[in-house]
C-alpha positions as a Markdown table, in Angstrom:
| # | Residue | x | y | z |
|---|---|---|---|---|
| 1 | Unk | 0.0 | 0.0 | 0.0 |
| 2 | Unk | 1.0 | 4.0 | -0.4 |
| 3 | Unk | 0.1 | 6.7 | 1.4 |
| 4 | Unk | 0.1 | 10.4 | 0.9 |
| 5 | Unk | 1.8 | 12.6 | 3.5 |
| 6 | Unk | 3.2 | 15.6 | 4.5 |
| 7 | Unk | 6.1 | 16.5 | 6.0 |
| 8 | Unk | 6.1 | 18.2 | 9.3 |
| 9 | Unk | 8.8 | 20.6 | 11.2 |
| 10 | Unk | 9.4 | 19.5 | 14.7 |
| 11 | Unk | 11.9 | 21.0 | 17.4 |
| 12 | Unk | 14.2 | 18.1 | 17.1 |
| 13 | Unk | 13.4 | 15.8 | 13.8 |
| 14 | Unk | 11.2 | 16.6 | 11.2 |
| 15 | Unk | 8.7 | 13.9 | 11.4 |
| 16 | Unk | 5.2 | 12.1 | 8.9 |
| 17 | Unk | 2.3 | 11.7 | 10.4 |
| 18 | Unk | 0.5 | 8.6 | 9.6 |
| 19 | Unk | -3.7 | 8.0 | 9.6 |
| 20 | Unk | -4.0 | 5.2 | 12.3 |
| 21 | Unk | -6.9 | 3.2 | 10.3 |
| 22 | Unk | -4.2 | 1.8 | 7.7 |
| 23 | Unk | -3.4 | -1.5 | 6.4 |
| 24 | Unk | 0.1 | -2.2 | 6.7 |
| 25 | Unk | 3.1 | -0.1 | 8.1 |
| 26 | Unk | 2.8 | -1.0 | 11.4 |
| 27 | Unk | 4.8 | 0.7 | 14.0 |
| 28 | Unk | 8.3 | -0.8 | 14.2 |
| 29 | Unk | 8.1 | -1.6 | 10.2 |
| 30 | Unk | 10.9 | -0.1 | 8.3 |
| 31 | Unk | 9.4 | 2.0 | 5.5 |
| 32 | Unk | 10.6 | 3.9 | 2.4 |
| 33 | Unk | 10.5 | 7.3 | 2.0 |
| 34 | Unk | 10.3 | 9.0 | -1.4 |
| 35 | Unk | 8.9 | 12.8 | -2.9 |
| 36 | Unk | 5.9 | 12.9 | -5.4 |
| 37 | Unk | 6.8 | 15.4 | -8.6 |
| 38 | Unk | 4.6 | 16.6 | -10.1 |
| 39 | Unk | 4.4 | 15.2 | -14.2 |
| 40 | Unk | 5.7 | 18.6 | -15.1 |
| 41 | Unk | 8.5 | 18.8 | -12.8 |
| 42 | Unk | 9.6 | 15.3 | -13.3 |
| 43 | Unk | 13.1 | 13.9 | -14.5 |
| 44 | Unk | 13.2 | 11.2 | -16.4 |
| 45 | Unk | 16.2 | 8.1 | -15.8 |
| 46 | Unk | 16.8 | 8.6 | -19.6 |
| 47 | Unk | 17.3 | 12.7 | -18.8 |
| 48 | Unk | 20.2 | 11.5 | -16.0 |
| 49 | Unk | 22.0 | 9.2 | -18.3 |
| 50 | Unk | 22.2 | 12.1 | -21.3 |
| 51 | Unk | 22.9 | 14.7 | -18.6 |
| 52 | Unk | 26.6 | 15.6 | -19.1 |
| 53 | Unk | 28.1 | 18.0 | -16.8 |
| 54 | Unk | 31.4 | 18.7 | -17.2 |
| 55 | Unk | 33.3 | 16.9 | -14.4 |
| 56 | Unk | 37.1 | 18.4 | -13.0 |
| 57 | Unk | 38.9 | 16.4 | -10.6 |
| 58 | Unk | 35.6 | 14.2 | -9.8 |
| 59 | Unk | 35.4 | 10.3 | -11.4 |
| 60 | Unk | 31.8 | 10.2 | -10.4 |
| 61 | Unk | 28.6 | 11.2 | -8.3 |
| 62 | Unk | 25.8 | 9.8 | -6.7 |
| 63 | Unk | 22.5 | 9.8 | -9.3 |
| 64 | Unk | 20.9 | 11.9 | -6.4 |
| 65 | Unk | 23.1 | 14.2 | -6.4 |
| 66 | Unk | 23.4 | 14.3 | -9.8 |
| 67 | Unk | 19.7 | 15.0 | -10.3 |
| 68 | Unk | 20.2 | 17.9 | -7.7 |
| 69 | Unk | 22.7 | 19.5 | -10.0 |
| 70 | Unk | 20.1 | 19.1 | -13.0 |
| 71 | Unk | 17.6 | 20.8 | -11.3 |
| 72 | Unk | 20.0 | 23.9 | -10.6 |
| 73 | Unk | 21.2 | 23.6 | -14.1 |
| 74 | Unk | 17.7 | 23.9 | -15.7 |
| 75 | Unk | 16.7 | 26.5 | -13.3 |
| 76 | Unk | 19.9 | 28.5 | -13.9 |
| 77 | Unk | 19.1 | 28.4 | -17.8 |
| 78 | Unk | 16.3 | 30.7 | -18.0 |
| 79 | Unk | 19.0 | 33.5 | -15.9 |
| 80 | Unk | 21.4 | 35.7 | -17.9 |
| 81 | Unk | 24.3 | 33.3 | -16.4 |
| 82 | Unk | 27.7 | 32.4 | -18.7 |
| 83 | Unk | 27.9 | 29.4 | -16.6 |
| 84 | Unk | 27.1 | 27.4 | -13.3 |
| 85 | Unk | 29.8 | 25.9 | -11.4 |
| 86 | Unk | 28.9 | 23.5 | -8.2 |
| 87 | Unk | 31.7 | 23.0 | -5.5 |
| 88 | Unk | 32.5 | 22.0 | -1.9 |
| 89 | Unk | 31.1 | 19.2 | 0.0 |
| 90 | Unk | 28.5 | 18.7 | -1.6 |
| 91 | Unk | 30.7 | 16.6 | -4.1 |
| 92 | Unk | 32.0 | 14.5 | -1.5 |
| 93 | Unk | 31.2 | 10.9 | -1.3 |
| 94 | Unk | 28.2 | 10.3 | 0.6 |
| 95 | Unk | 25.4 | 12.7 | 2.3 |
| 96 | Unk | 27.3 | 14.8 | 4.9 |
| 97 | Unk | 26.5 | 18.3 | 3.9 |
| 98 | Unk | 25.3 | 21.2 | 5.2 |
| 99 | Unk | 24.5 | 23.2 | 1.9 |
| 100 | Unk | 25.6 | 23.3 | -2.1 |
| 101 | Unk | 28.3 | 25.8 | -2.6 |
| 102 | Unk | 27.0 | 27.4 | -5.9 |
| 103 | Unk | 29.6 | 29.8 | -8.3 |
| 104 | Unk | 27.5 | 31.9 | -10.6 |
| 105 | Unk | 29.7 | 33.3 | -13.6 |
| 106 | Unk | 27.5 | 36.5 | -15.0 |
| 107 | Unk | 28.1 | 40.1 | -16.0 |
| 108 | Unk | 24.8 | 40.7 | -14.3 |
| 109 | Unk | 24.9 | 40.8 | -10.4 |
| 110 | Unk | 22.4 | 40.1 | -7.4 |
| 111 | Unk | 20.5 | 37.1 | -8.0 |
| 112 | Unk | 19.6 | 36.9 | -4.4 |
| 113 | Unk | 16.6 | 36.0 | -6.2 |
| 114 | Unk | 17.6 | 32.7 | -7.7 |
| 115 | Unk | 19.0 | 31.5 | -4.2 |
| 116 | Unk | 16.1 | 31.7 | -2.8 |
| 117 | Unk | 14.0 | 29.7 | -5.7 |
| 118 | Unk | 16.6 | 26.6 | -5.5 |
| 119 | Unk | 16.4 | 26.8 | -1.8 |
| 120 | Unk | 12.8 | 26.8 | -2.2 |
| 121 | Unk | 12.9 | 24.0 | -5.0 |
| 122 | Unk | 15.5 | 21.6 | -3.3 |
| 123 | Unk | 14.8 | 22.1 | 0.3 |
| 124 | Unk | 18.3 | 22.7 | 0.9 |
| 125 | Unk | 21.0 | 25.3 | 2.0 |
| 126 | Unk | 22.4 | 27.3 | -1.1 |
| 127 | Unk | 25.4 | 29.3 | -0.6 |
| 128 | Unk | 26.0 | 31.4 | -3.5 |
| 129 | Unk | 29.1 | 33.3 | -5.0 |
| 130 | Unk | 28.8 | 35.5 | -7.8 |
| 131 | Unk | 31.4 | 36.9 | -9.9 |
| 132 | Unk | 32.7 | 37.9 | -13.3 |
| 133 | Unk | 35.0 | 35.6 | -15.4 |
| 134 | Unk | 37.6 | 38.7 | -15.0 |
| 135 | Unk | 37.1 | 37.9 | -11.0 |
| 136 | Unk | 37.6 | 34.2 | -11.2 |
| 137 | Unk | 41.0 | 34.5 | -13.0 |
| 138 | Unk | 42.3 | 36.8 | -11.2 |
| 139 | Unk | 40.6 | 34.7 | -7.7 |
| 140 | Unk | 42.8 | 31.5 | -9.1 |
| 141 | Unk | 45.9 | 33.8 | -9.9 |
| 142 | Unk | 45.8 | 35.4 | -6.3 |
| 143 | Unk | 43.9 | 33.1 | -3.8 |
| 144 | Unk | 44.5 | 29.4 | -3.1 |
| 145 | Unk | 41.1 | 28.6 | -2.1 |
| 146 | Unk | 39.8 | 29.2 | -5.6 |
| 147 | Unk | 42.0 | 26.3 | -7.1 |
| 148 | Unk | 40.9 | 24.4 | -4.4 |
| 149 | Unk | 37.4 | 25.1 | -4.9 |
| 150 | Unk | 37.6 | 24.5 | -9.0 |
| 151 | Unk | 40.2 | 21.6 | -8.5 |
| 152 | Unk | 36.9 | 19.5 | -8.0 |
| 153 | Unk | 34.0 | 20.7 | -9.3 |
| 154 | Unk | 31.0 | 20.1 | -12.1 |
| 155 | Unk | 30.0 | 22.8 | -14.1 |
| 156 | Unk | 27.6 | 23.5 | -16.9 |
| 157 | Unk | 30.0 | 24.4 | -19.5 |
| 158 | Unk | 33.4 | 23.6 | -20.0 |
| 159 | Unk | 36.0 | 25.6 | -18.2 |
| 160 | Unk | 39.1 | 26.3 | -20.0 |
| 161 | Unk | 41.7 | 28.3 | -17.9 |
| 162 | Unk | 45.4 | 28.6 | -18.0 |
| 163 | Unk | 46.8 | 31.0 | -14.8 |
| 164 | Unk | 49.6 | 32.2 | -13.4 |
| 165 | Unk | 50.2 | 32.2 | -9.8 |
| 166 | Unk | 50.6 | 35.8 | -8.6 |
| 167 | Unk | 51.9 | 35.5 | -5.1 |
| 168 | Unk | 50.1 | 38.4 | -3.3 |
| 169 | Unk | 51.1 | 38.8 | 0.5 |
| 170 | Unk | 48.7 | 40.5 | 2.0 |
| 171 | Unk | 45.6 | 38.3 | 0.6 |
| 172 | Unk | 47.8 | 35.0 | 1.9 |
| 173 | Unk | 48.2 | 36.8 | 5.4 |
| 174 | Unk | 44.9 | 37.8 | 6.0 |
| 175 | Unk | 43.7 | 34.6 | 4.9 |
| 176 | Unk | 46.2 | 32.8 | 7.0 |
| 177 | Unk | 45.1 | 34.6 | 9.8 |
| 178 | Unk | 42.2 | 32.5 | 10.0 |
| 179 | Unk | 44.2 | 29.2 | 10.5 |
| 180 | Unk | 45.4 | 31.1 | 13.6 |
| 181 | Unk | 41.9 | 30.6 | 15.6 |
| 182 | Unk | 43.0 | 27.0 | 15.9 |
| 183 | Unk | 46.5 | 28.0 | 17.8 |
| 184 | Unk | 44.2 | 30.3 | 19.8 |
| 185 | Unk | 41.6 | 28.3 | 20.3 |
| 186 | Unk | 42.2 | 24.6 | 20.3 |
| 187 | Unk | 40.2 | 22.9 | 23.4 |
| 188 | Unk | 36.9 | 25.0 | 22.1 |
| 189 | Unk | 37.2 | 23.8 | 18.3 |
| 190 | Unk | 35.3 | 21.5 | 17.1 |
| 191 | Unk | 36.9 | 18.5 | 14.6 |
| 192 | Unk | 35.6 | 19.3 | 11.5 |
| 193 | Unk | 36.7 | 23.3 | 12.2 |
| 194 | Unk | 40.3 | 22.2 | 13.1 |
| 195 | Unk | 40.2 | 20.1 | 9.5 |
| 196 | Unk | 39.3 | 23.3 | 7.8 |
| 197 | Unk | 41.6 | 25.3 | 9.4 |
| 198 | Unk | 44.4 | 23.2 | 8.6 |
| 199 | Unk | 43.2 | 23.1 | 5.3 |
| 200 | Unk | 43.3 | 26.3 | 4.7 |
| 201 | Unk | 46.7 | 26.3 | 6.0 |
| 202 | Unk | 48.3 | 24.0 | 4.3 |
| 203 | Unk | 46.7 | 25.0 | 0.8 |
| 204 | Unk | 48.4 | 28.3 | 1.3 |
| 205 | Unk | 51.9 | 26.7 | 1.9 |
| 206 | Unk | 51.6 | 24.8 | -0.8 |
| 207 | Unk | 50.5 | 27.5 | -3.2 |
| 208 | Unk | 53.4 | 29.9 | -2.1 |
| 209 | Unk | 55.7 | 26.7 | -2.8 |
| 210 | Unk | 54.3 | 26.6 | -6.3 |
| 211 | Unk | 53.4 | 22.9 | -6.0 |
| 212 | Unk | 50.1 | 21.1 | -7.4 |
| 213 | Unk | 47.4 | 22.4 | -5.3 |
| 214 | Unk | 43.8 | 19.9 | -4.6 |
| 215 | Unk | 42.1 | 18.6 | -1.7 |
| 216 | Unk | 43.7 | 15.2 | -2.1 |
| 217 | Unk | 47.3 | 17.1 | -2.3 |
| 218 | Unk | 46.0 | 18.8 | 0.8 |
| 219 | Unk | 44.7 | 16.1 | 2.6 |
| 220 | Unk | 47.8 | 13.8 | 1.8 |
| 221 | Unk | 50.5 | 16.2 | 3.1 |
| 222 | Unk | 48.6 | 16.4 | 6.4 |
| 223 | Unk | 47.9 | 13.2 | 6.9 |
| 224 | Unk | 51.9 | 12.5 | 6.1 |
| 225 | Unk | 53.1 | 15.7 | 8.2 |
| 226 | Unk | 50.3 | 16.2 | 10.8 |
| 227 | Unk | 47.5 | 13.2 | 11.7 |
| 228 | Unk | 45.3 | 11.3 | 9.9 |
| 229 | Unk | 42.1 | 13.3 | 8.4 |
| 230 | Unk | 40.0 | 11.5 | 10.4 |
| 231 | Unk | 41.3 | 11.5 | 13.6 |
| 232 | Unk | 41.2 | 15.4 | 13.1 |
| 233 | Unk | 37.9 | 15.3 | 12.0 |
| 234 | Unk | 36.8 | 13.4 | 15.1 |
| 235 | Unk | 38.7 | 15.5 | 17.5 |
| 236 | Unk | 41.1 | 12.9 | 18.5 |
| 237 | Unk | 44.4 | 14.9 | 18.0 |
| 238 | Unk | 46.1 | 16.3 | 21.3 |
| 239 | Unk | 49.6 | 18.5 | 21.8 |
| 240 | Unk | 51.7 | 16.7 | 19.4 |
| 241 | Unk | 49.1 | 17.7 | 16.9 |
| 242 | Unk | 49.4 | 21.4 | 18.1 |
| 243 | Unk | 53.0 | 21.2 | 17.8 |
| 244 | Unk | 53.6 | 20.4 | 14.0 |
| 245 | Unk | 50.6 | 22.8 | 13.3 |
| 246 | Unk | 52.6 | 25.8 | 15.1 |
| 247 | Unk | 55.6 | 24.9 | 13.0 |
| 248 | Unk | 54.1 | 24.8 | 9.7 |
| 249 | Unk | 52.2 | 28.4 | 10.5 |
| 250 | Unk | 55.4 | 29.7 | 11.3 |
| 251 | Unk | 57.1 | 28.4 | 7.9 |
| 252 | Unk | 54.1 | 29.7 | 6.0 |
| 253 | Unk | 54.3 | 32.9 | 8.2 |
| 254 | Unk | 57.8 | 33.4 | 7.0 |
| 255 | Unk | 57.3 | 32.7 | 3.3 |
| 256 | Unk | 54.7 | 35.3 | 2.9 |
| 257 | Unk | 56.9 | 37.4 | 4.7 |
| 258 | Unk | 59.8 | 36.8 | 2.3 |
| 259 | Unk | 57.5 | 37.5 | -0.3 |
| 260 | Unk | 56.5 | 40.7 | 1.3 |
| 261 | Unk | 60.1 | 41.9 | 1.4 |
| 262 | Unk | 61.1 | 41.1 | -2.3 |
């Protein structure tokens, strides 16, 4: 049997409500839970498999997800937008994300607008960047976190780049700076803010260094010079942890401020 319900906001768990006069589904059962689309709002399986994305630094993604990205794609079509670029966690294996990090490329700013439709649409968390093409070169010439936001992404058209790395010291300070908090504030960090942190980090050293900058680069020099990803991501790193951190903030520290001096 199937039955018809609505989903309802509760303080702790969103929750269905079920008519107690059914056959079937009895209390204990394990059930699945599905959406209805409406027939004009529906995506065919034969849609998926001739959706192509372009994929960078990803070998593949769950259909879900990859439905998701549809839907943002086909929404995004009807906008005056050069092209659509999804990043961050989102793309990570599995379900553990707290929002889609969305890169609009337009001449035309302020689509506040359209954030609030696919949040509206998908029931999920958009966070939203909007820039220029002019802004995104010069982003992935000046900033490491824009390589290691485009070294895996998907994107409705094909991105075709070839950049320079312009080592500009005060954009690497101040955004070294931030990697400080986790000196200064260790014991009240959570383990998935420490991973970030050092993240950020170690992306910067690695860019000043002029070496090949993506999460797994990232992730395999700090699992090889500072703990295993998830035993920072579960908290379970103590003062030797600390101790390399300090060491590598102070190298970084002192190759920006080289670069400063040149």
């Amino acid at each position: 049997m199937e039955i018809i319900a609505k989903v309802s906001k509760g303080s702790k768990m969103d929750q269905i409500y079920l008519p107690k006069s059914r056959v079937g589904m009895i209390a204990g059962e394990y059930v699945i839970i599905s959406p209805i689309q409406r027939k004009d709002e529906e995506i065919s399986k034969n849609e998926i498999k001739t959706f192509k994305p372009f994929f960078r630094g990803i070998k593949e993604i769950e259909p879900l997800k990859l439905m998701i990205i549809k839907i943002i794609f086909k929404i995004a079509e009807k906008e005056e937008i050069d092209n659509v670029i999804i990043t961050g966690s989102f793309l990570e294996k599995g379900f553990r994300f707290n929002d889609i990090d969305i890169i609009l490329l337009s001449s035309k700013k302020n689509h506040t607008y359209l954030k609030e439709k696919l949040e509206k649409e998908l029931g999920i968390k958009i966070h939203l960047i909007e820039m220029d093409n002019a802004a995104l070169l010069e982003g992935l010439e000046t900033d490491p976190l824009y390589s290691m936001m485009l070294s895996r992404c998907i994107s409705r058209k094909r991105l075709i780049f070839k950049q320079k790395r312009k080592i500009n010291p005060k954009i690497l300070d101040y955004q070294l700076l931030k990697s400080k908090t986790l000196i200064d504030n260790f014991d009240i960090l959570n383990g998935e803010e420490k991973y970030y942190l050092t993240l950020n980090m170690i992306s910067i050293l690695l860019f000043i260094e002029n070496k090949k900058l993506s999460k797994e680069e990232v992730d395999n020099y700090i699992s090889k010079n500072l703990a295993e990803i998830k035993k920072i991501k579960y908290n379970l790193i103590g003062i030797d942890f600390i101790k390399k951190y300090k060491e590598i903030y102070k190298k970084t520290f002192n190759l920006i401020l080289a670069k400063a001096n040149e």
